[in-house]
N, C-alpha and C positions, 0 to 999 in steps of 0.2 A: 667276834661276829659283827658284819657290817651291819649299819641303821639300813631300814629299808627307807625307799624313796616315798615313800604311804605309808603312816600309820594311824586307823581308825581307833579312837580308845570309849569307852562305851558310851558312844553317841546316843543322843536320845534328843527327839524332834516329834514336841510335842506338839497341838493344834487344842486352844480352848476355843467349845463353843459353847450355846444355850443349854444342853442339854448334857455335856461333861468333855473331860478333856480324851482327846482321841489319840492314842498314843500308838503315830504313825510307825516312827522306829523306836524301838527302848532299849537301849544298852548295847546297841551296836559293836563290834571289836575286830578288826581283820588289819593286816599289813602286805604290801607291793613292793616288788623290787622290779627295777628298770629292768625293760625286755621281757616281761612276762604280763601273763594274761589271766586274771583273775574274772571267771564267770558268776554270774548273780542270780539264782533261780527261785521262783514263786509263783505262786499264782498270782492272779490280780488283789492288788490291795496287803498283799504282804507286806510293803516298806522299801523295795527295791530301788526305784525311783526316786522317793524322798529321799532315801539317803544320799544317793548320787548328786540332788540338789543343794543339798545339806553342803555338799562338797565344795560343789561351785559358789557357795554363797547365794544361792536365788533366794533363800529365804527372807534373806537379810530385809527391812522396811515392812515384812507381813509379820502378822500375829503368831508368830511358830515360836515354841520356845526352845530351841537350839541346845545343848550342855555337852559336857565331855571334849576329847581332842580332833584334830584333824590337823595330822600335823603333817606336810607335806615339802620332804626336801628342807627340814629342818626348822618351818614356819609353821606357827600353829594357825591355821585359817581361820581359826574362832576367834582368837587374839587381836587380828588386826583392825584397821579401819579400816570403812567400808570404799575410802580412795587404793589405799592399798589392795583388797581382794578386786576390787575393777583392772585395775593394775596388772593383778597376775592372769583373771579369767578372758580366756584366751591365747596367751602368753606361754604360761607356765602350765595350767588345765583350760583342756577341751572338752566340750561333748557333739558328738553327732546326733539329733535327734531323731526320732521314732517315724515323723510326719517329715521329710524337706518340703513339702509343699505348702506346709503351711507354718515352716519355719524360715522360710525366705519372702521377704515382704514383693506383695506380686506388682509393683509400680518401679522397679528399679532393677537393671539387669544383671544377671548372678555377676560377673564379673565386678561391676560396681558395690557389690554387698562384699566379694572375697576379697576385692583393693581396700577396702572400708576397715574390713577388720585386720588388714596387715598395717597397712596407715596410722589406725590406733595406739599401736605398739611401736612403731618407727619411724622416726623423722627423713621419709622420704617422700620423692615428689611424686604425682599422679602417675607421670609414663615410666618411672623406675615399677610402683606398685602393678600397674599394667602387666608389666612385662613379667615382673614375680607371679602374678597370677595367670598366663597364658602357659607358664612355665608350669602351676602347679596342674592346671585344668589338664595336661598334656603329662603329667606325671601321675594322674588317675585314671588315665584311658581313656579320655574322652575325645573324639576325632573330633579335626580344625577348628582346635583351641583358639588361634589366634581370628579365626568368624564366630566361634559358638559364647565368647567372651561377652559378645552384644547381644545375646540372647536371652529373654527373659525366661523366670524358671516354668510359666505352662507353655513353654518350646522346648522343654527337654522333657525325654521321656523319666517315669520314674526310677530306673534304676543309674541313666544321667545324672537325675539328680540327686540321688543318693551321694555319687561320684563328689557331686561339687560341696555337697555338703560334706564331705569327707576333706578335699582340698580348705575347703575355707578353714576346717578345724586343728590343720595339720601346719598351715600355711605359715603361722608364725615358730612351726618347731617345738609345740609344748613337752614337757616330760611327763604330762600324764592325760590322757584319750579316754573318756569315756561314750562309750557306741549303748544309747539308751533302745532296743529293738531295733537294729538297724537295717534288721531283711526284712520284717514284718510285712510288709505289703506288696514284697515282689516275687516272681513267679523262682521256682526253684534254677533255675540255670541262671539268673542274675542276682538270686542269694548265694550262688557259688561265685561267681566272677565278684562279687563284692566281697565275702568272706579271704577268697585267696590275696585280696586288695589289700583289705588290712593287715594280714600276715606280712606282705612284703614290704609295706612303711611301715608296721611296728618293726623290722627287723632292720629299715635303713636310717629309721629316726630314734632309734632301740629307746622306744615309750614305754611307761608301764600303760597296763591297759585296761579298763573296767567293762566287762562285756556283759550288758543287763541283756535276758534273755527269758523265756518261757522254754526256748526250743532245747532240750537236751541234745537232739543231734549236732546243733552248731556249740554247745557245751564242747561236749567231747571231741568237737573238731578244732577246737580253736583255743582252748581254754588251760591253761599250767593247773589252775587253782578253782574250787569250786565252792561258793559261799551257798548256801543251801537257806532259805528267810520263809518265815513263818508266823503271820500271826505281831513283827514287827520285831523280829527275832529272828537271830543266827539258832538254827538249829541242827545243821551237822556244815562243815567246812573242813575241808583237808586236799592232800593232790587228786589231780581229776581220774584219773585211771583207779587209784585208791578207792574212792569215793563210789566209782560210778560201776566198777565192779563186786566193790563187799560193802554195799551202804551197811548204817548201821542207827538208822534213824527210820520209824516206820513211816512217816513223809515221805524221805526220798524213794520208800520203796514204793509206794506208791504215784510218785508221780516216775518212775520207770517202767511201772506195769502199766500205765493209762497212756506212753507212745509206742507207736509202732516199733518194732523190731529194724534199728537200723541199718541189719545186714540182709533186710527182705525176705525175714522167713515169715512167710504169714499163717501160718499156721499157730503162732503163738497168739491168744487172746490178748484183745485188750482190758483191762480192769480200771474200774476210773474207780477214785476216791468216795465214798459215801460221803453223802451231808455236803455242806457250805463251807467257806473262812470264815474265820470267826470275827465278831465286830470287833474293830479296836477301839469303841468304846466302851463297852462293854463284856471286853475277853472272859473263856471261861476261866474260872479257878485253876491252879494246879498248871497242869501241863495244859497250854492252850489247843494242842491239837487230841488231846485225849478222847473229846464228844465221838472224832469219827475214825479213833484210832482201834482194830481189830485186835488189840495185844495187851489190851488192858488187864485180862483176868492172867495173865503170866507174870505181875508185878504182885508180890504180897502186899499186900492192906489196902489202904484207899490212897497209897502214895500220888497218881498220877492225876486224880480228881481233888490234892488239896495240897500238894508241892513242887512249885516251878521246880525242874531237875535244872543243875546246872551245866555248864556245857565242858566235857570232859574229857579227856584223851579214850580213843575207845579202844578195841582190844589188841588190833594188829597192829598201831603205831600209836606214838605219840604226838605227834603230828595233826592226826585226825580225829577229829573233836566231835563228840553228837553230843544233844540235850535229848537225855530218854531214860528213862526207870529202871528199861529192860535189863536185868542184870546178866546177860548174855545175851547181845543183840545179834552177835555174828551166829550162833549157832541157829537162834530163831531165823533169821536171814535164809538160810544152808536149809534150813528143813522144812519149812512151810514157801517160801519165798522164791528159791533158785530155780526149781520146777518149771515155775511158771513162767520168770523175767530172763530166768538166765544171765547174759550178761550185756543185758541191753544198754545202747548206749554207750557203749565201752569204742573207742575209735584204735580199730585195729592199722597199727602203725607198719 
């Protein structure tokens, strides 16, 4: 069996503050292989993100207590120093972020920010860096690369800039791309030309790829693998079809029934989740999402209100992993569940 190019081993990134420690991710565990596309869903505050940072080393210098592996391409990123994680960030891992507008400093023109960061990694001169960067700006779609190069980022439109923040991230060739919301703030027809973007550089730079997301439709479209986070917890992961057709975690069925139907039947209800996330300072006992989970009285005893379940192959594969009590979650799923969601989600190929 080959090593994959990502292996998360139970990360945990913690935050002490005044009033106790907030335990952003806890015990983290997932692995990537080059070419593939591992999706990351939660609500807000789930751990999504920190983990991602965790990755890049952003933590490093802040109060976060960091533990477990990240071992990337055969380098444990927790291991090294913090000249060497500079080193590789950028390099070897990228991220796109969430906001380019407010990830590109607005006093210098995007072209000088995407020669900047190839510069950093290679001993070449400014009009070689130039010329690699009108070359990438023109390999993400963006018309007259070599004029739009001098343009600062509030002269491109947002989904432009999306573009460039994609180039700049891609520019040195990393083997692993993380896209933190990277359609979030653009209309649907430029989260498709963006989505289908990444698809064809992950397939010509064959990156692994970390796709953080709220959207299950860009899940299912885009995604090999589906991490499912919860509370600062993996609580169901396995293949995306797998996953997103027979969940087996009462989370995910619930964050399936609270989006639209992505084959347009509107006739299906939406159902959103009772209750809040739970604090991660203060998580509940047990199963953290048990407070607003509908299926508690089908576990015997007070399992769910007084022991974290652990996260275990569930019924149809071994492969695909939930943290849940339920001792029959596919049948629960099929009989209360299917009626209503069907198989939402599901990207029909």
């Amino acid at each position: 069996m080959s090593t994959p190019f990502l292996s998360v081993e139970d990360l945990k990134v913690h935050f002490p503050t005044p009033d106790g420690v907030v335990k952003a991710t806890d015990g983290l565990s997932f692995t990537l292989e080059k070419g593939r596309t591992l999706g990351i869903v939660g609500e807000s505050g789930s751990g999504k993100s920190v983990s991602s940072s965790a990755i890049l080393g952003l933590h490093r210098g802040s109060n976060a207590q960091v533990s477990g592996r990240i071992v990337l391409d055969g380098v444990d990123l927790l291991a090294i120093s913090d000249a060497d994680m500079r080193a590789k960030r950028g390099a070897e891992v990228a991220m796109i972020f969430q906001d380019p507008l407010s990830a590109m400093h607005p006093y210098y023109t995007v072209g000088n920010q995407i020669a900047e960061a190839y510069r950093v990694h290679n001993e070449v001169s400014k009009r070689a860096a130039r010329t690699r960067t009108i070359e990438m700006l023109e390999r993400v779609g963006i018309p007259q690369p070599d004029r739009r190069v001098d343009d600062y980022p509030h002269q491109f439109s947002g989904g432009m800039r999306q573009r460039a923040m994609i180039a700049m991230a891609l520019i040195n060739n990393p083997g692993l791309l993380i896209a933190d919301e990277p359609t979030t703030a653009l209309d649907v027809t430029v989260q498709a030309q963006i989505l289908d973007l990444l698809q064809d550089l992950q397939r010509d730079f064959d990156a692994a790829v970390i796709l953080i997301t709220h959207d299950l439709g860009v899940v299912a479209e885009m995604s090999h693998d589906v991490l499912v986070m919860y509370g600062g917890k993996a609580v169901e992961y396995g293949e995306a079809k797998e996953m997103l057709s027979h969940p087996e975690m009462p989370y995910t069925w619930g964050l399936l029934s609270s989006v639209p139907d992505v084959k347009g039947d509107t006739s299906l209800p939406l159902v959103p989740i009772p209750g809040n996330p739970p604090s991660l300072l203060t998580p509940p006992p047990g199963c953290h999402f048990h407070p607003r989970c509908a299926h508690v009285d089908k576990v015997p005893g007070d399992l769910c209100s007084t022991e974290m379940p652990e996260l275990t192959p569930g019924k149809r594969s071994e492969n695909h992993l939930k943290r849940c009590h339920l001792p029959d979650a596919e049948a629960v799923f099929q009989k209360e569940i299917a009626a209503t969601i069907g198989a939402k989600a599901v990207h029909e190929s």
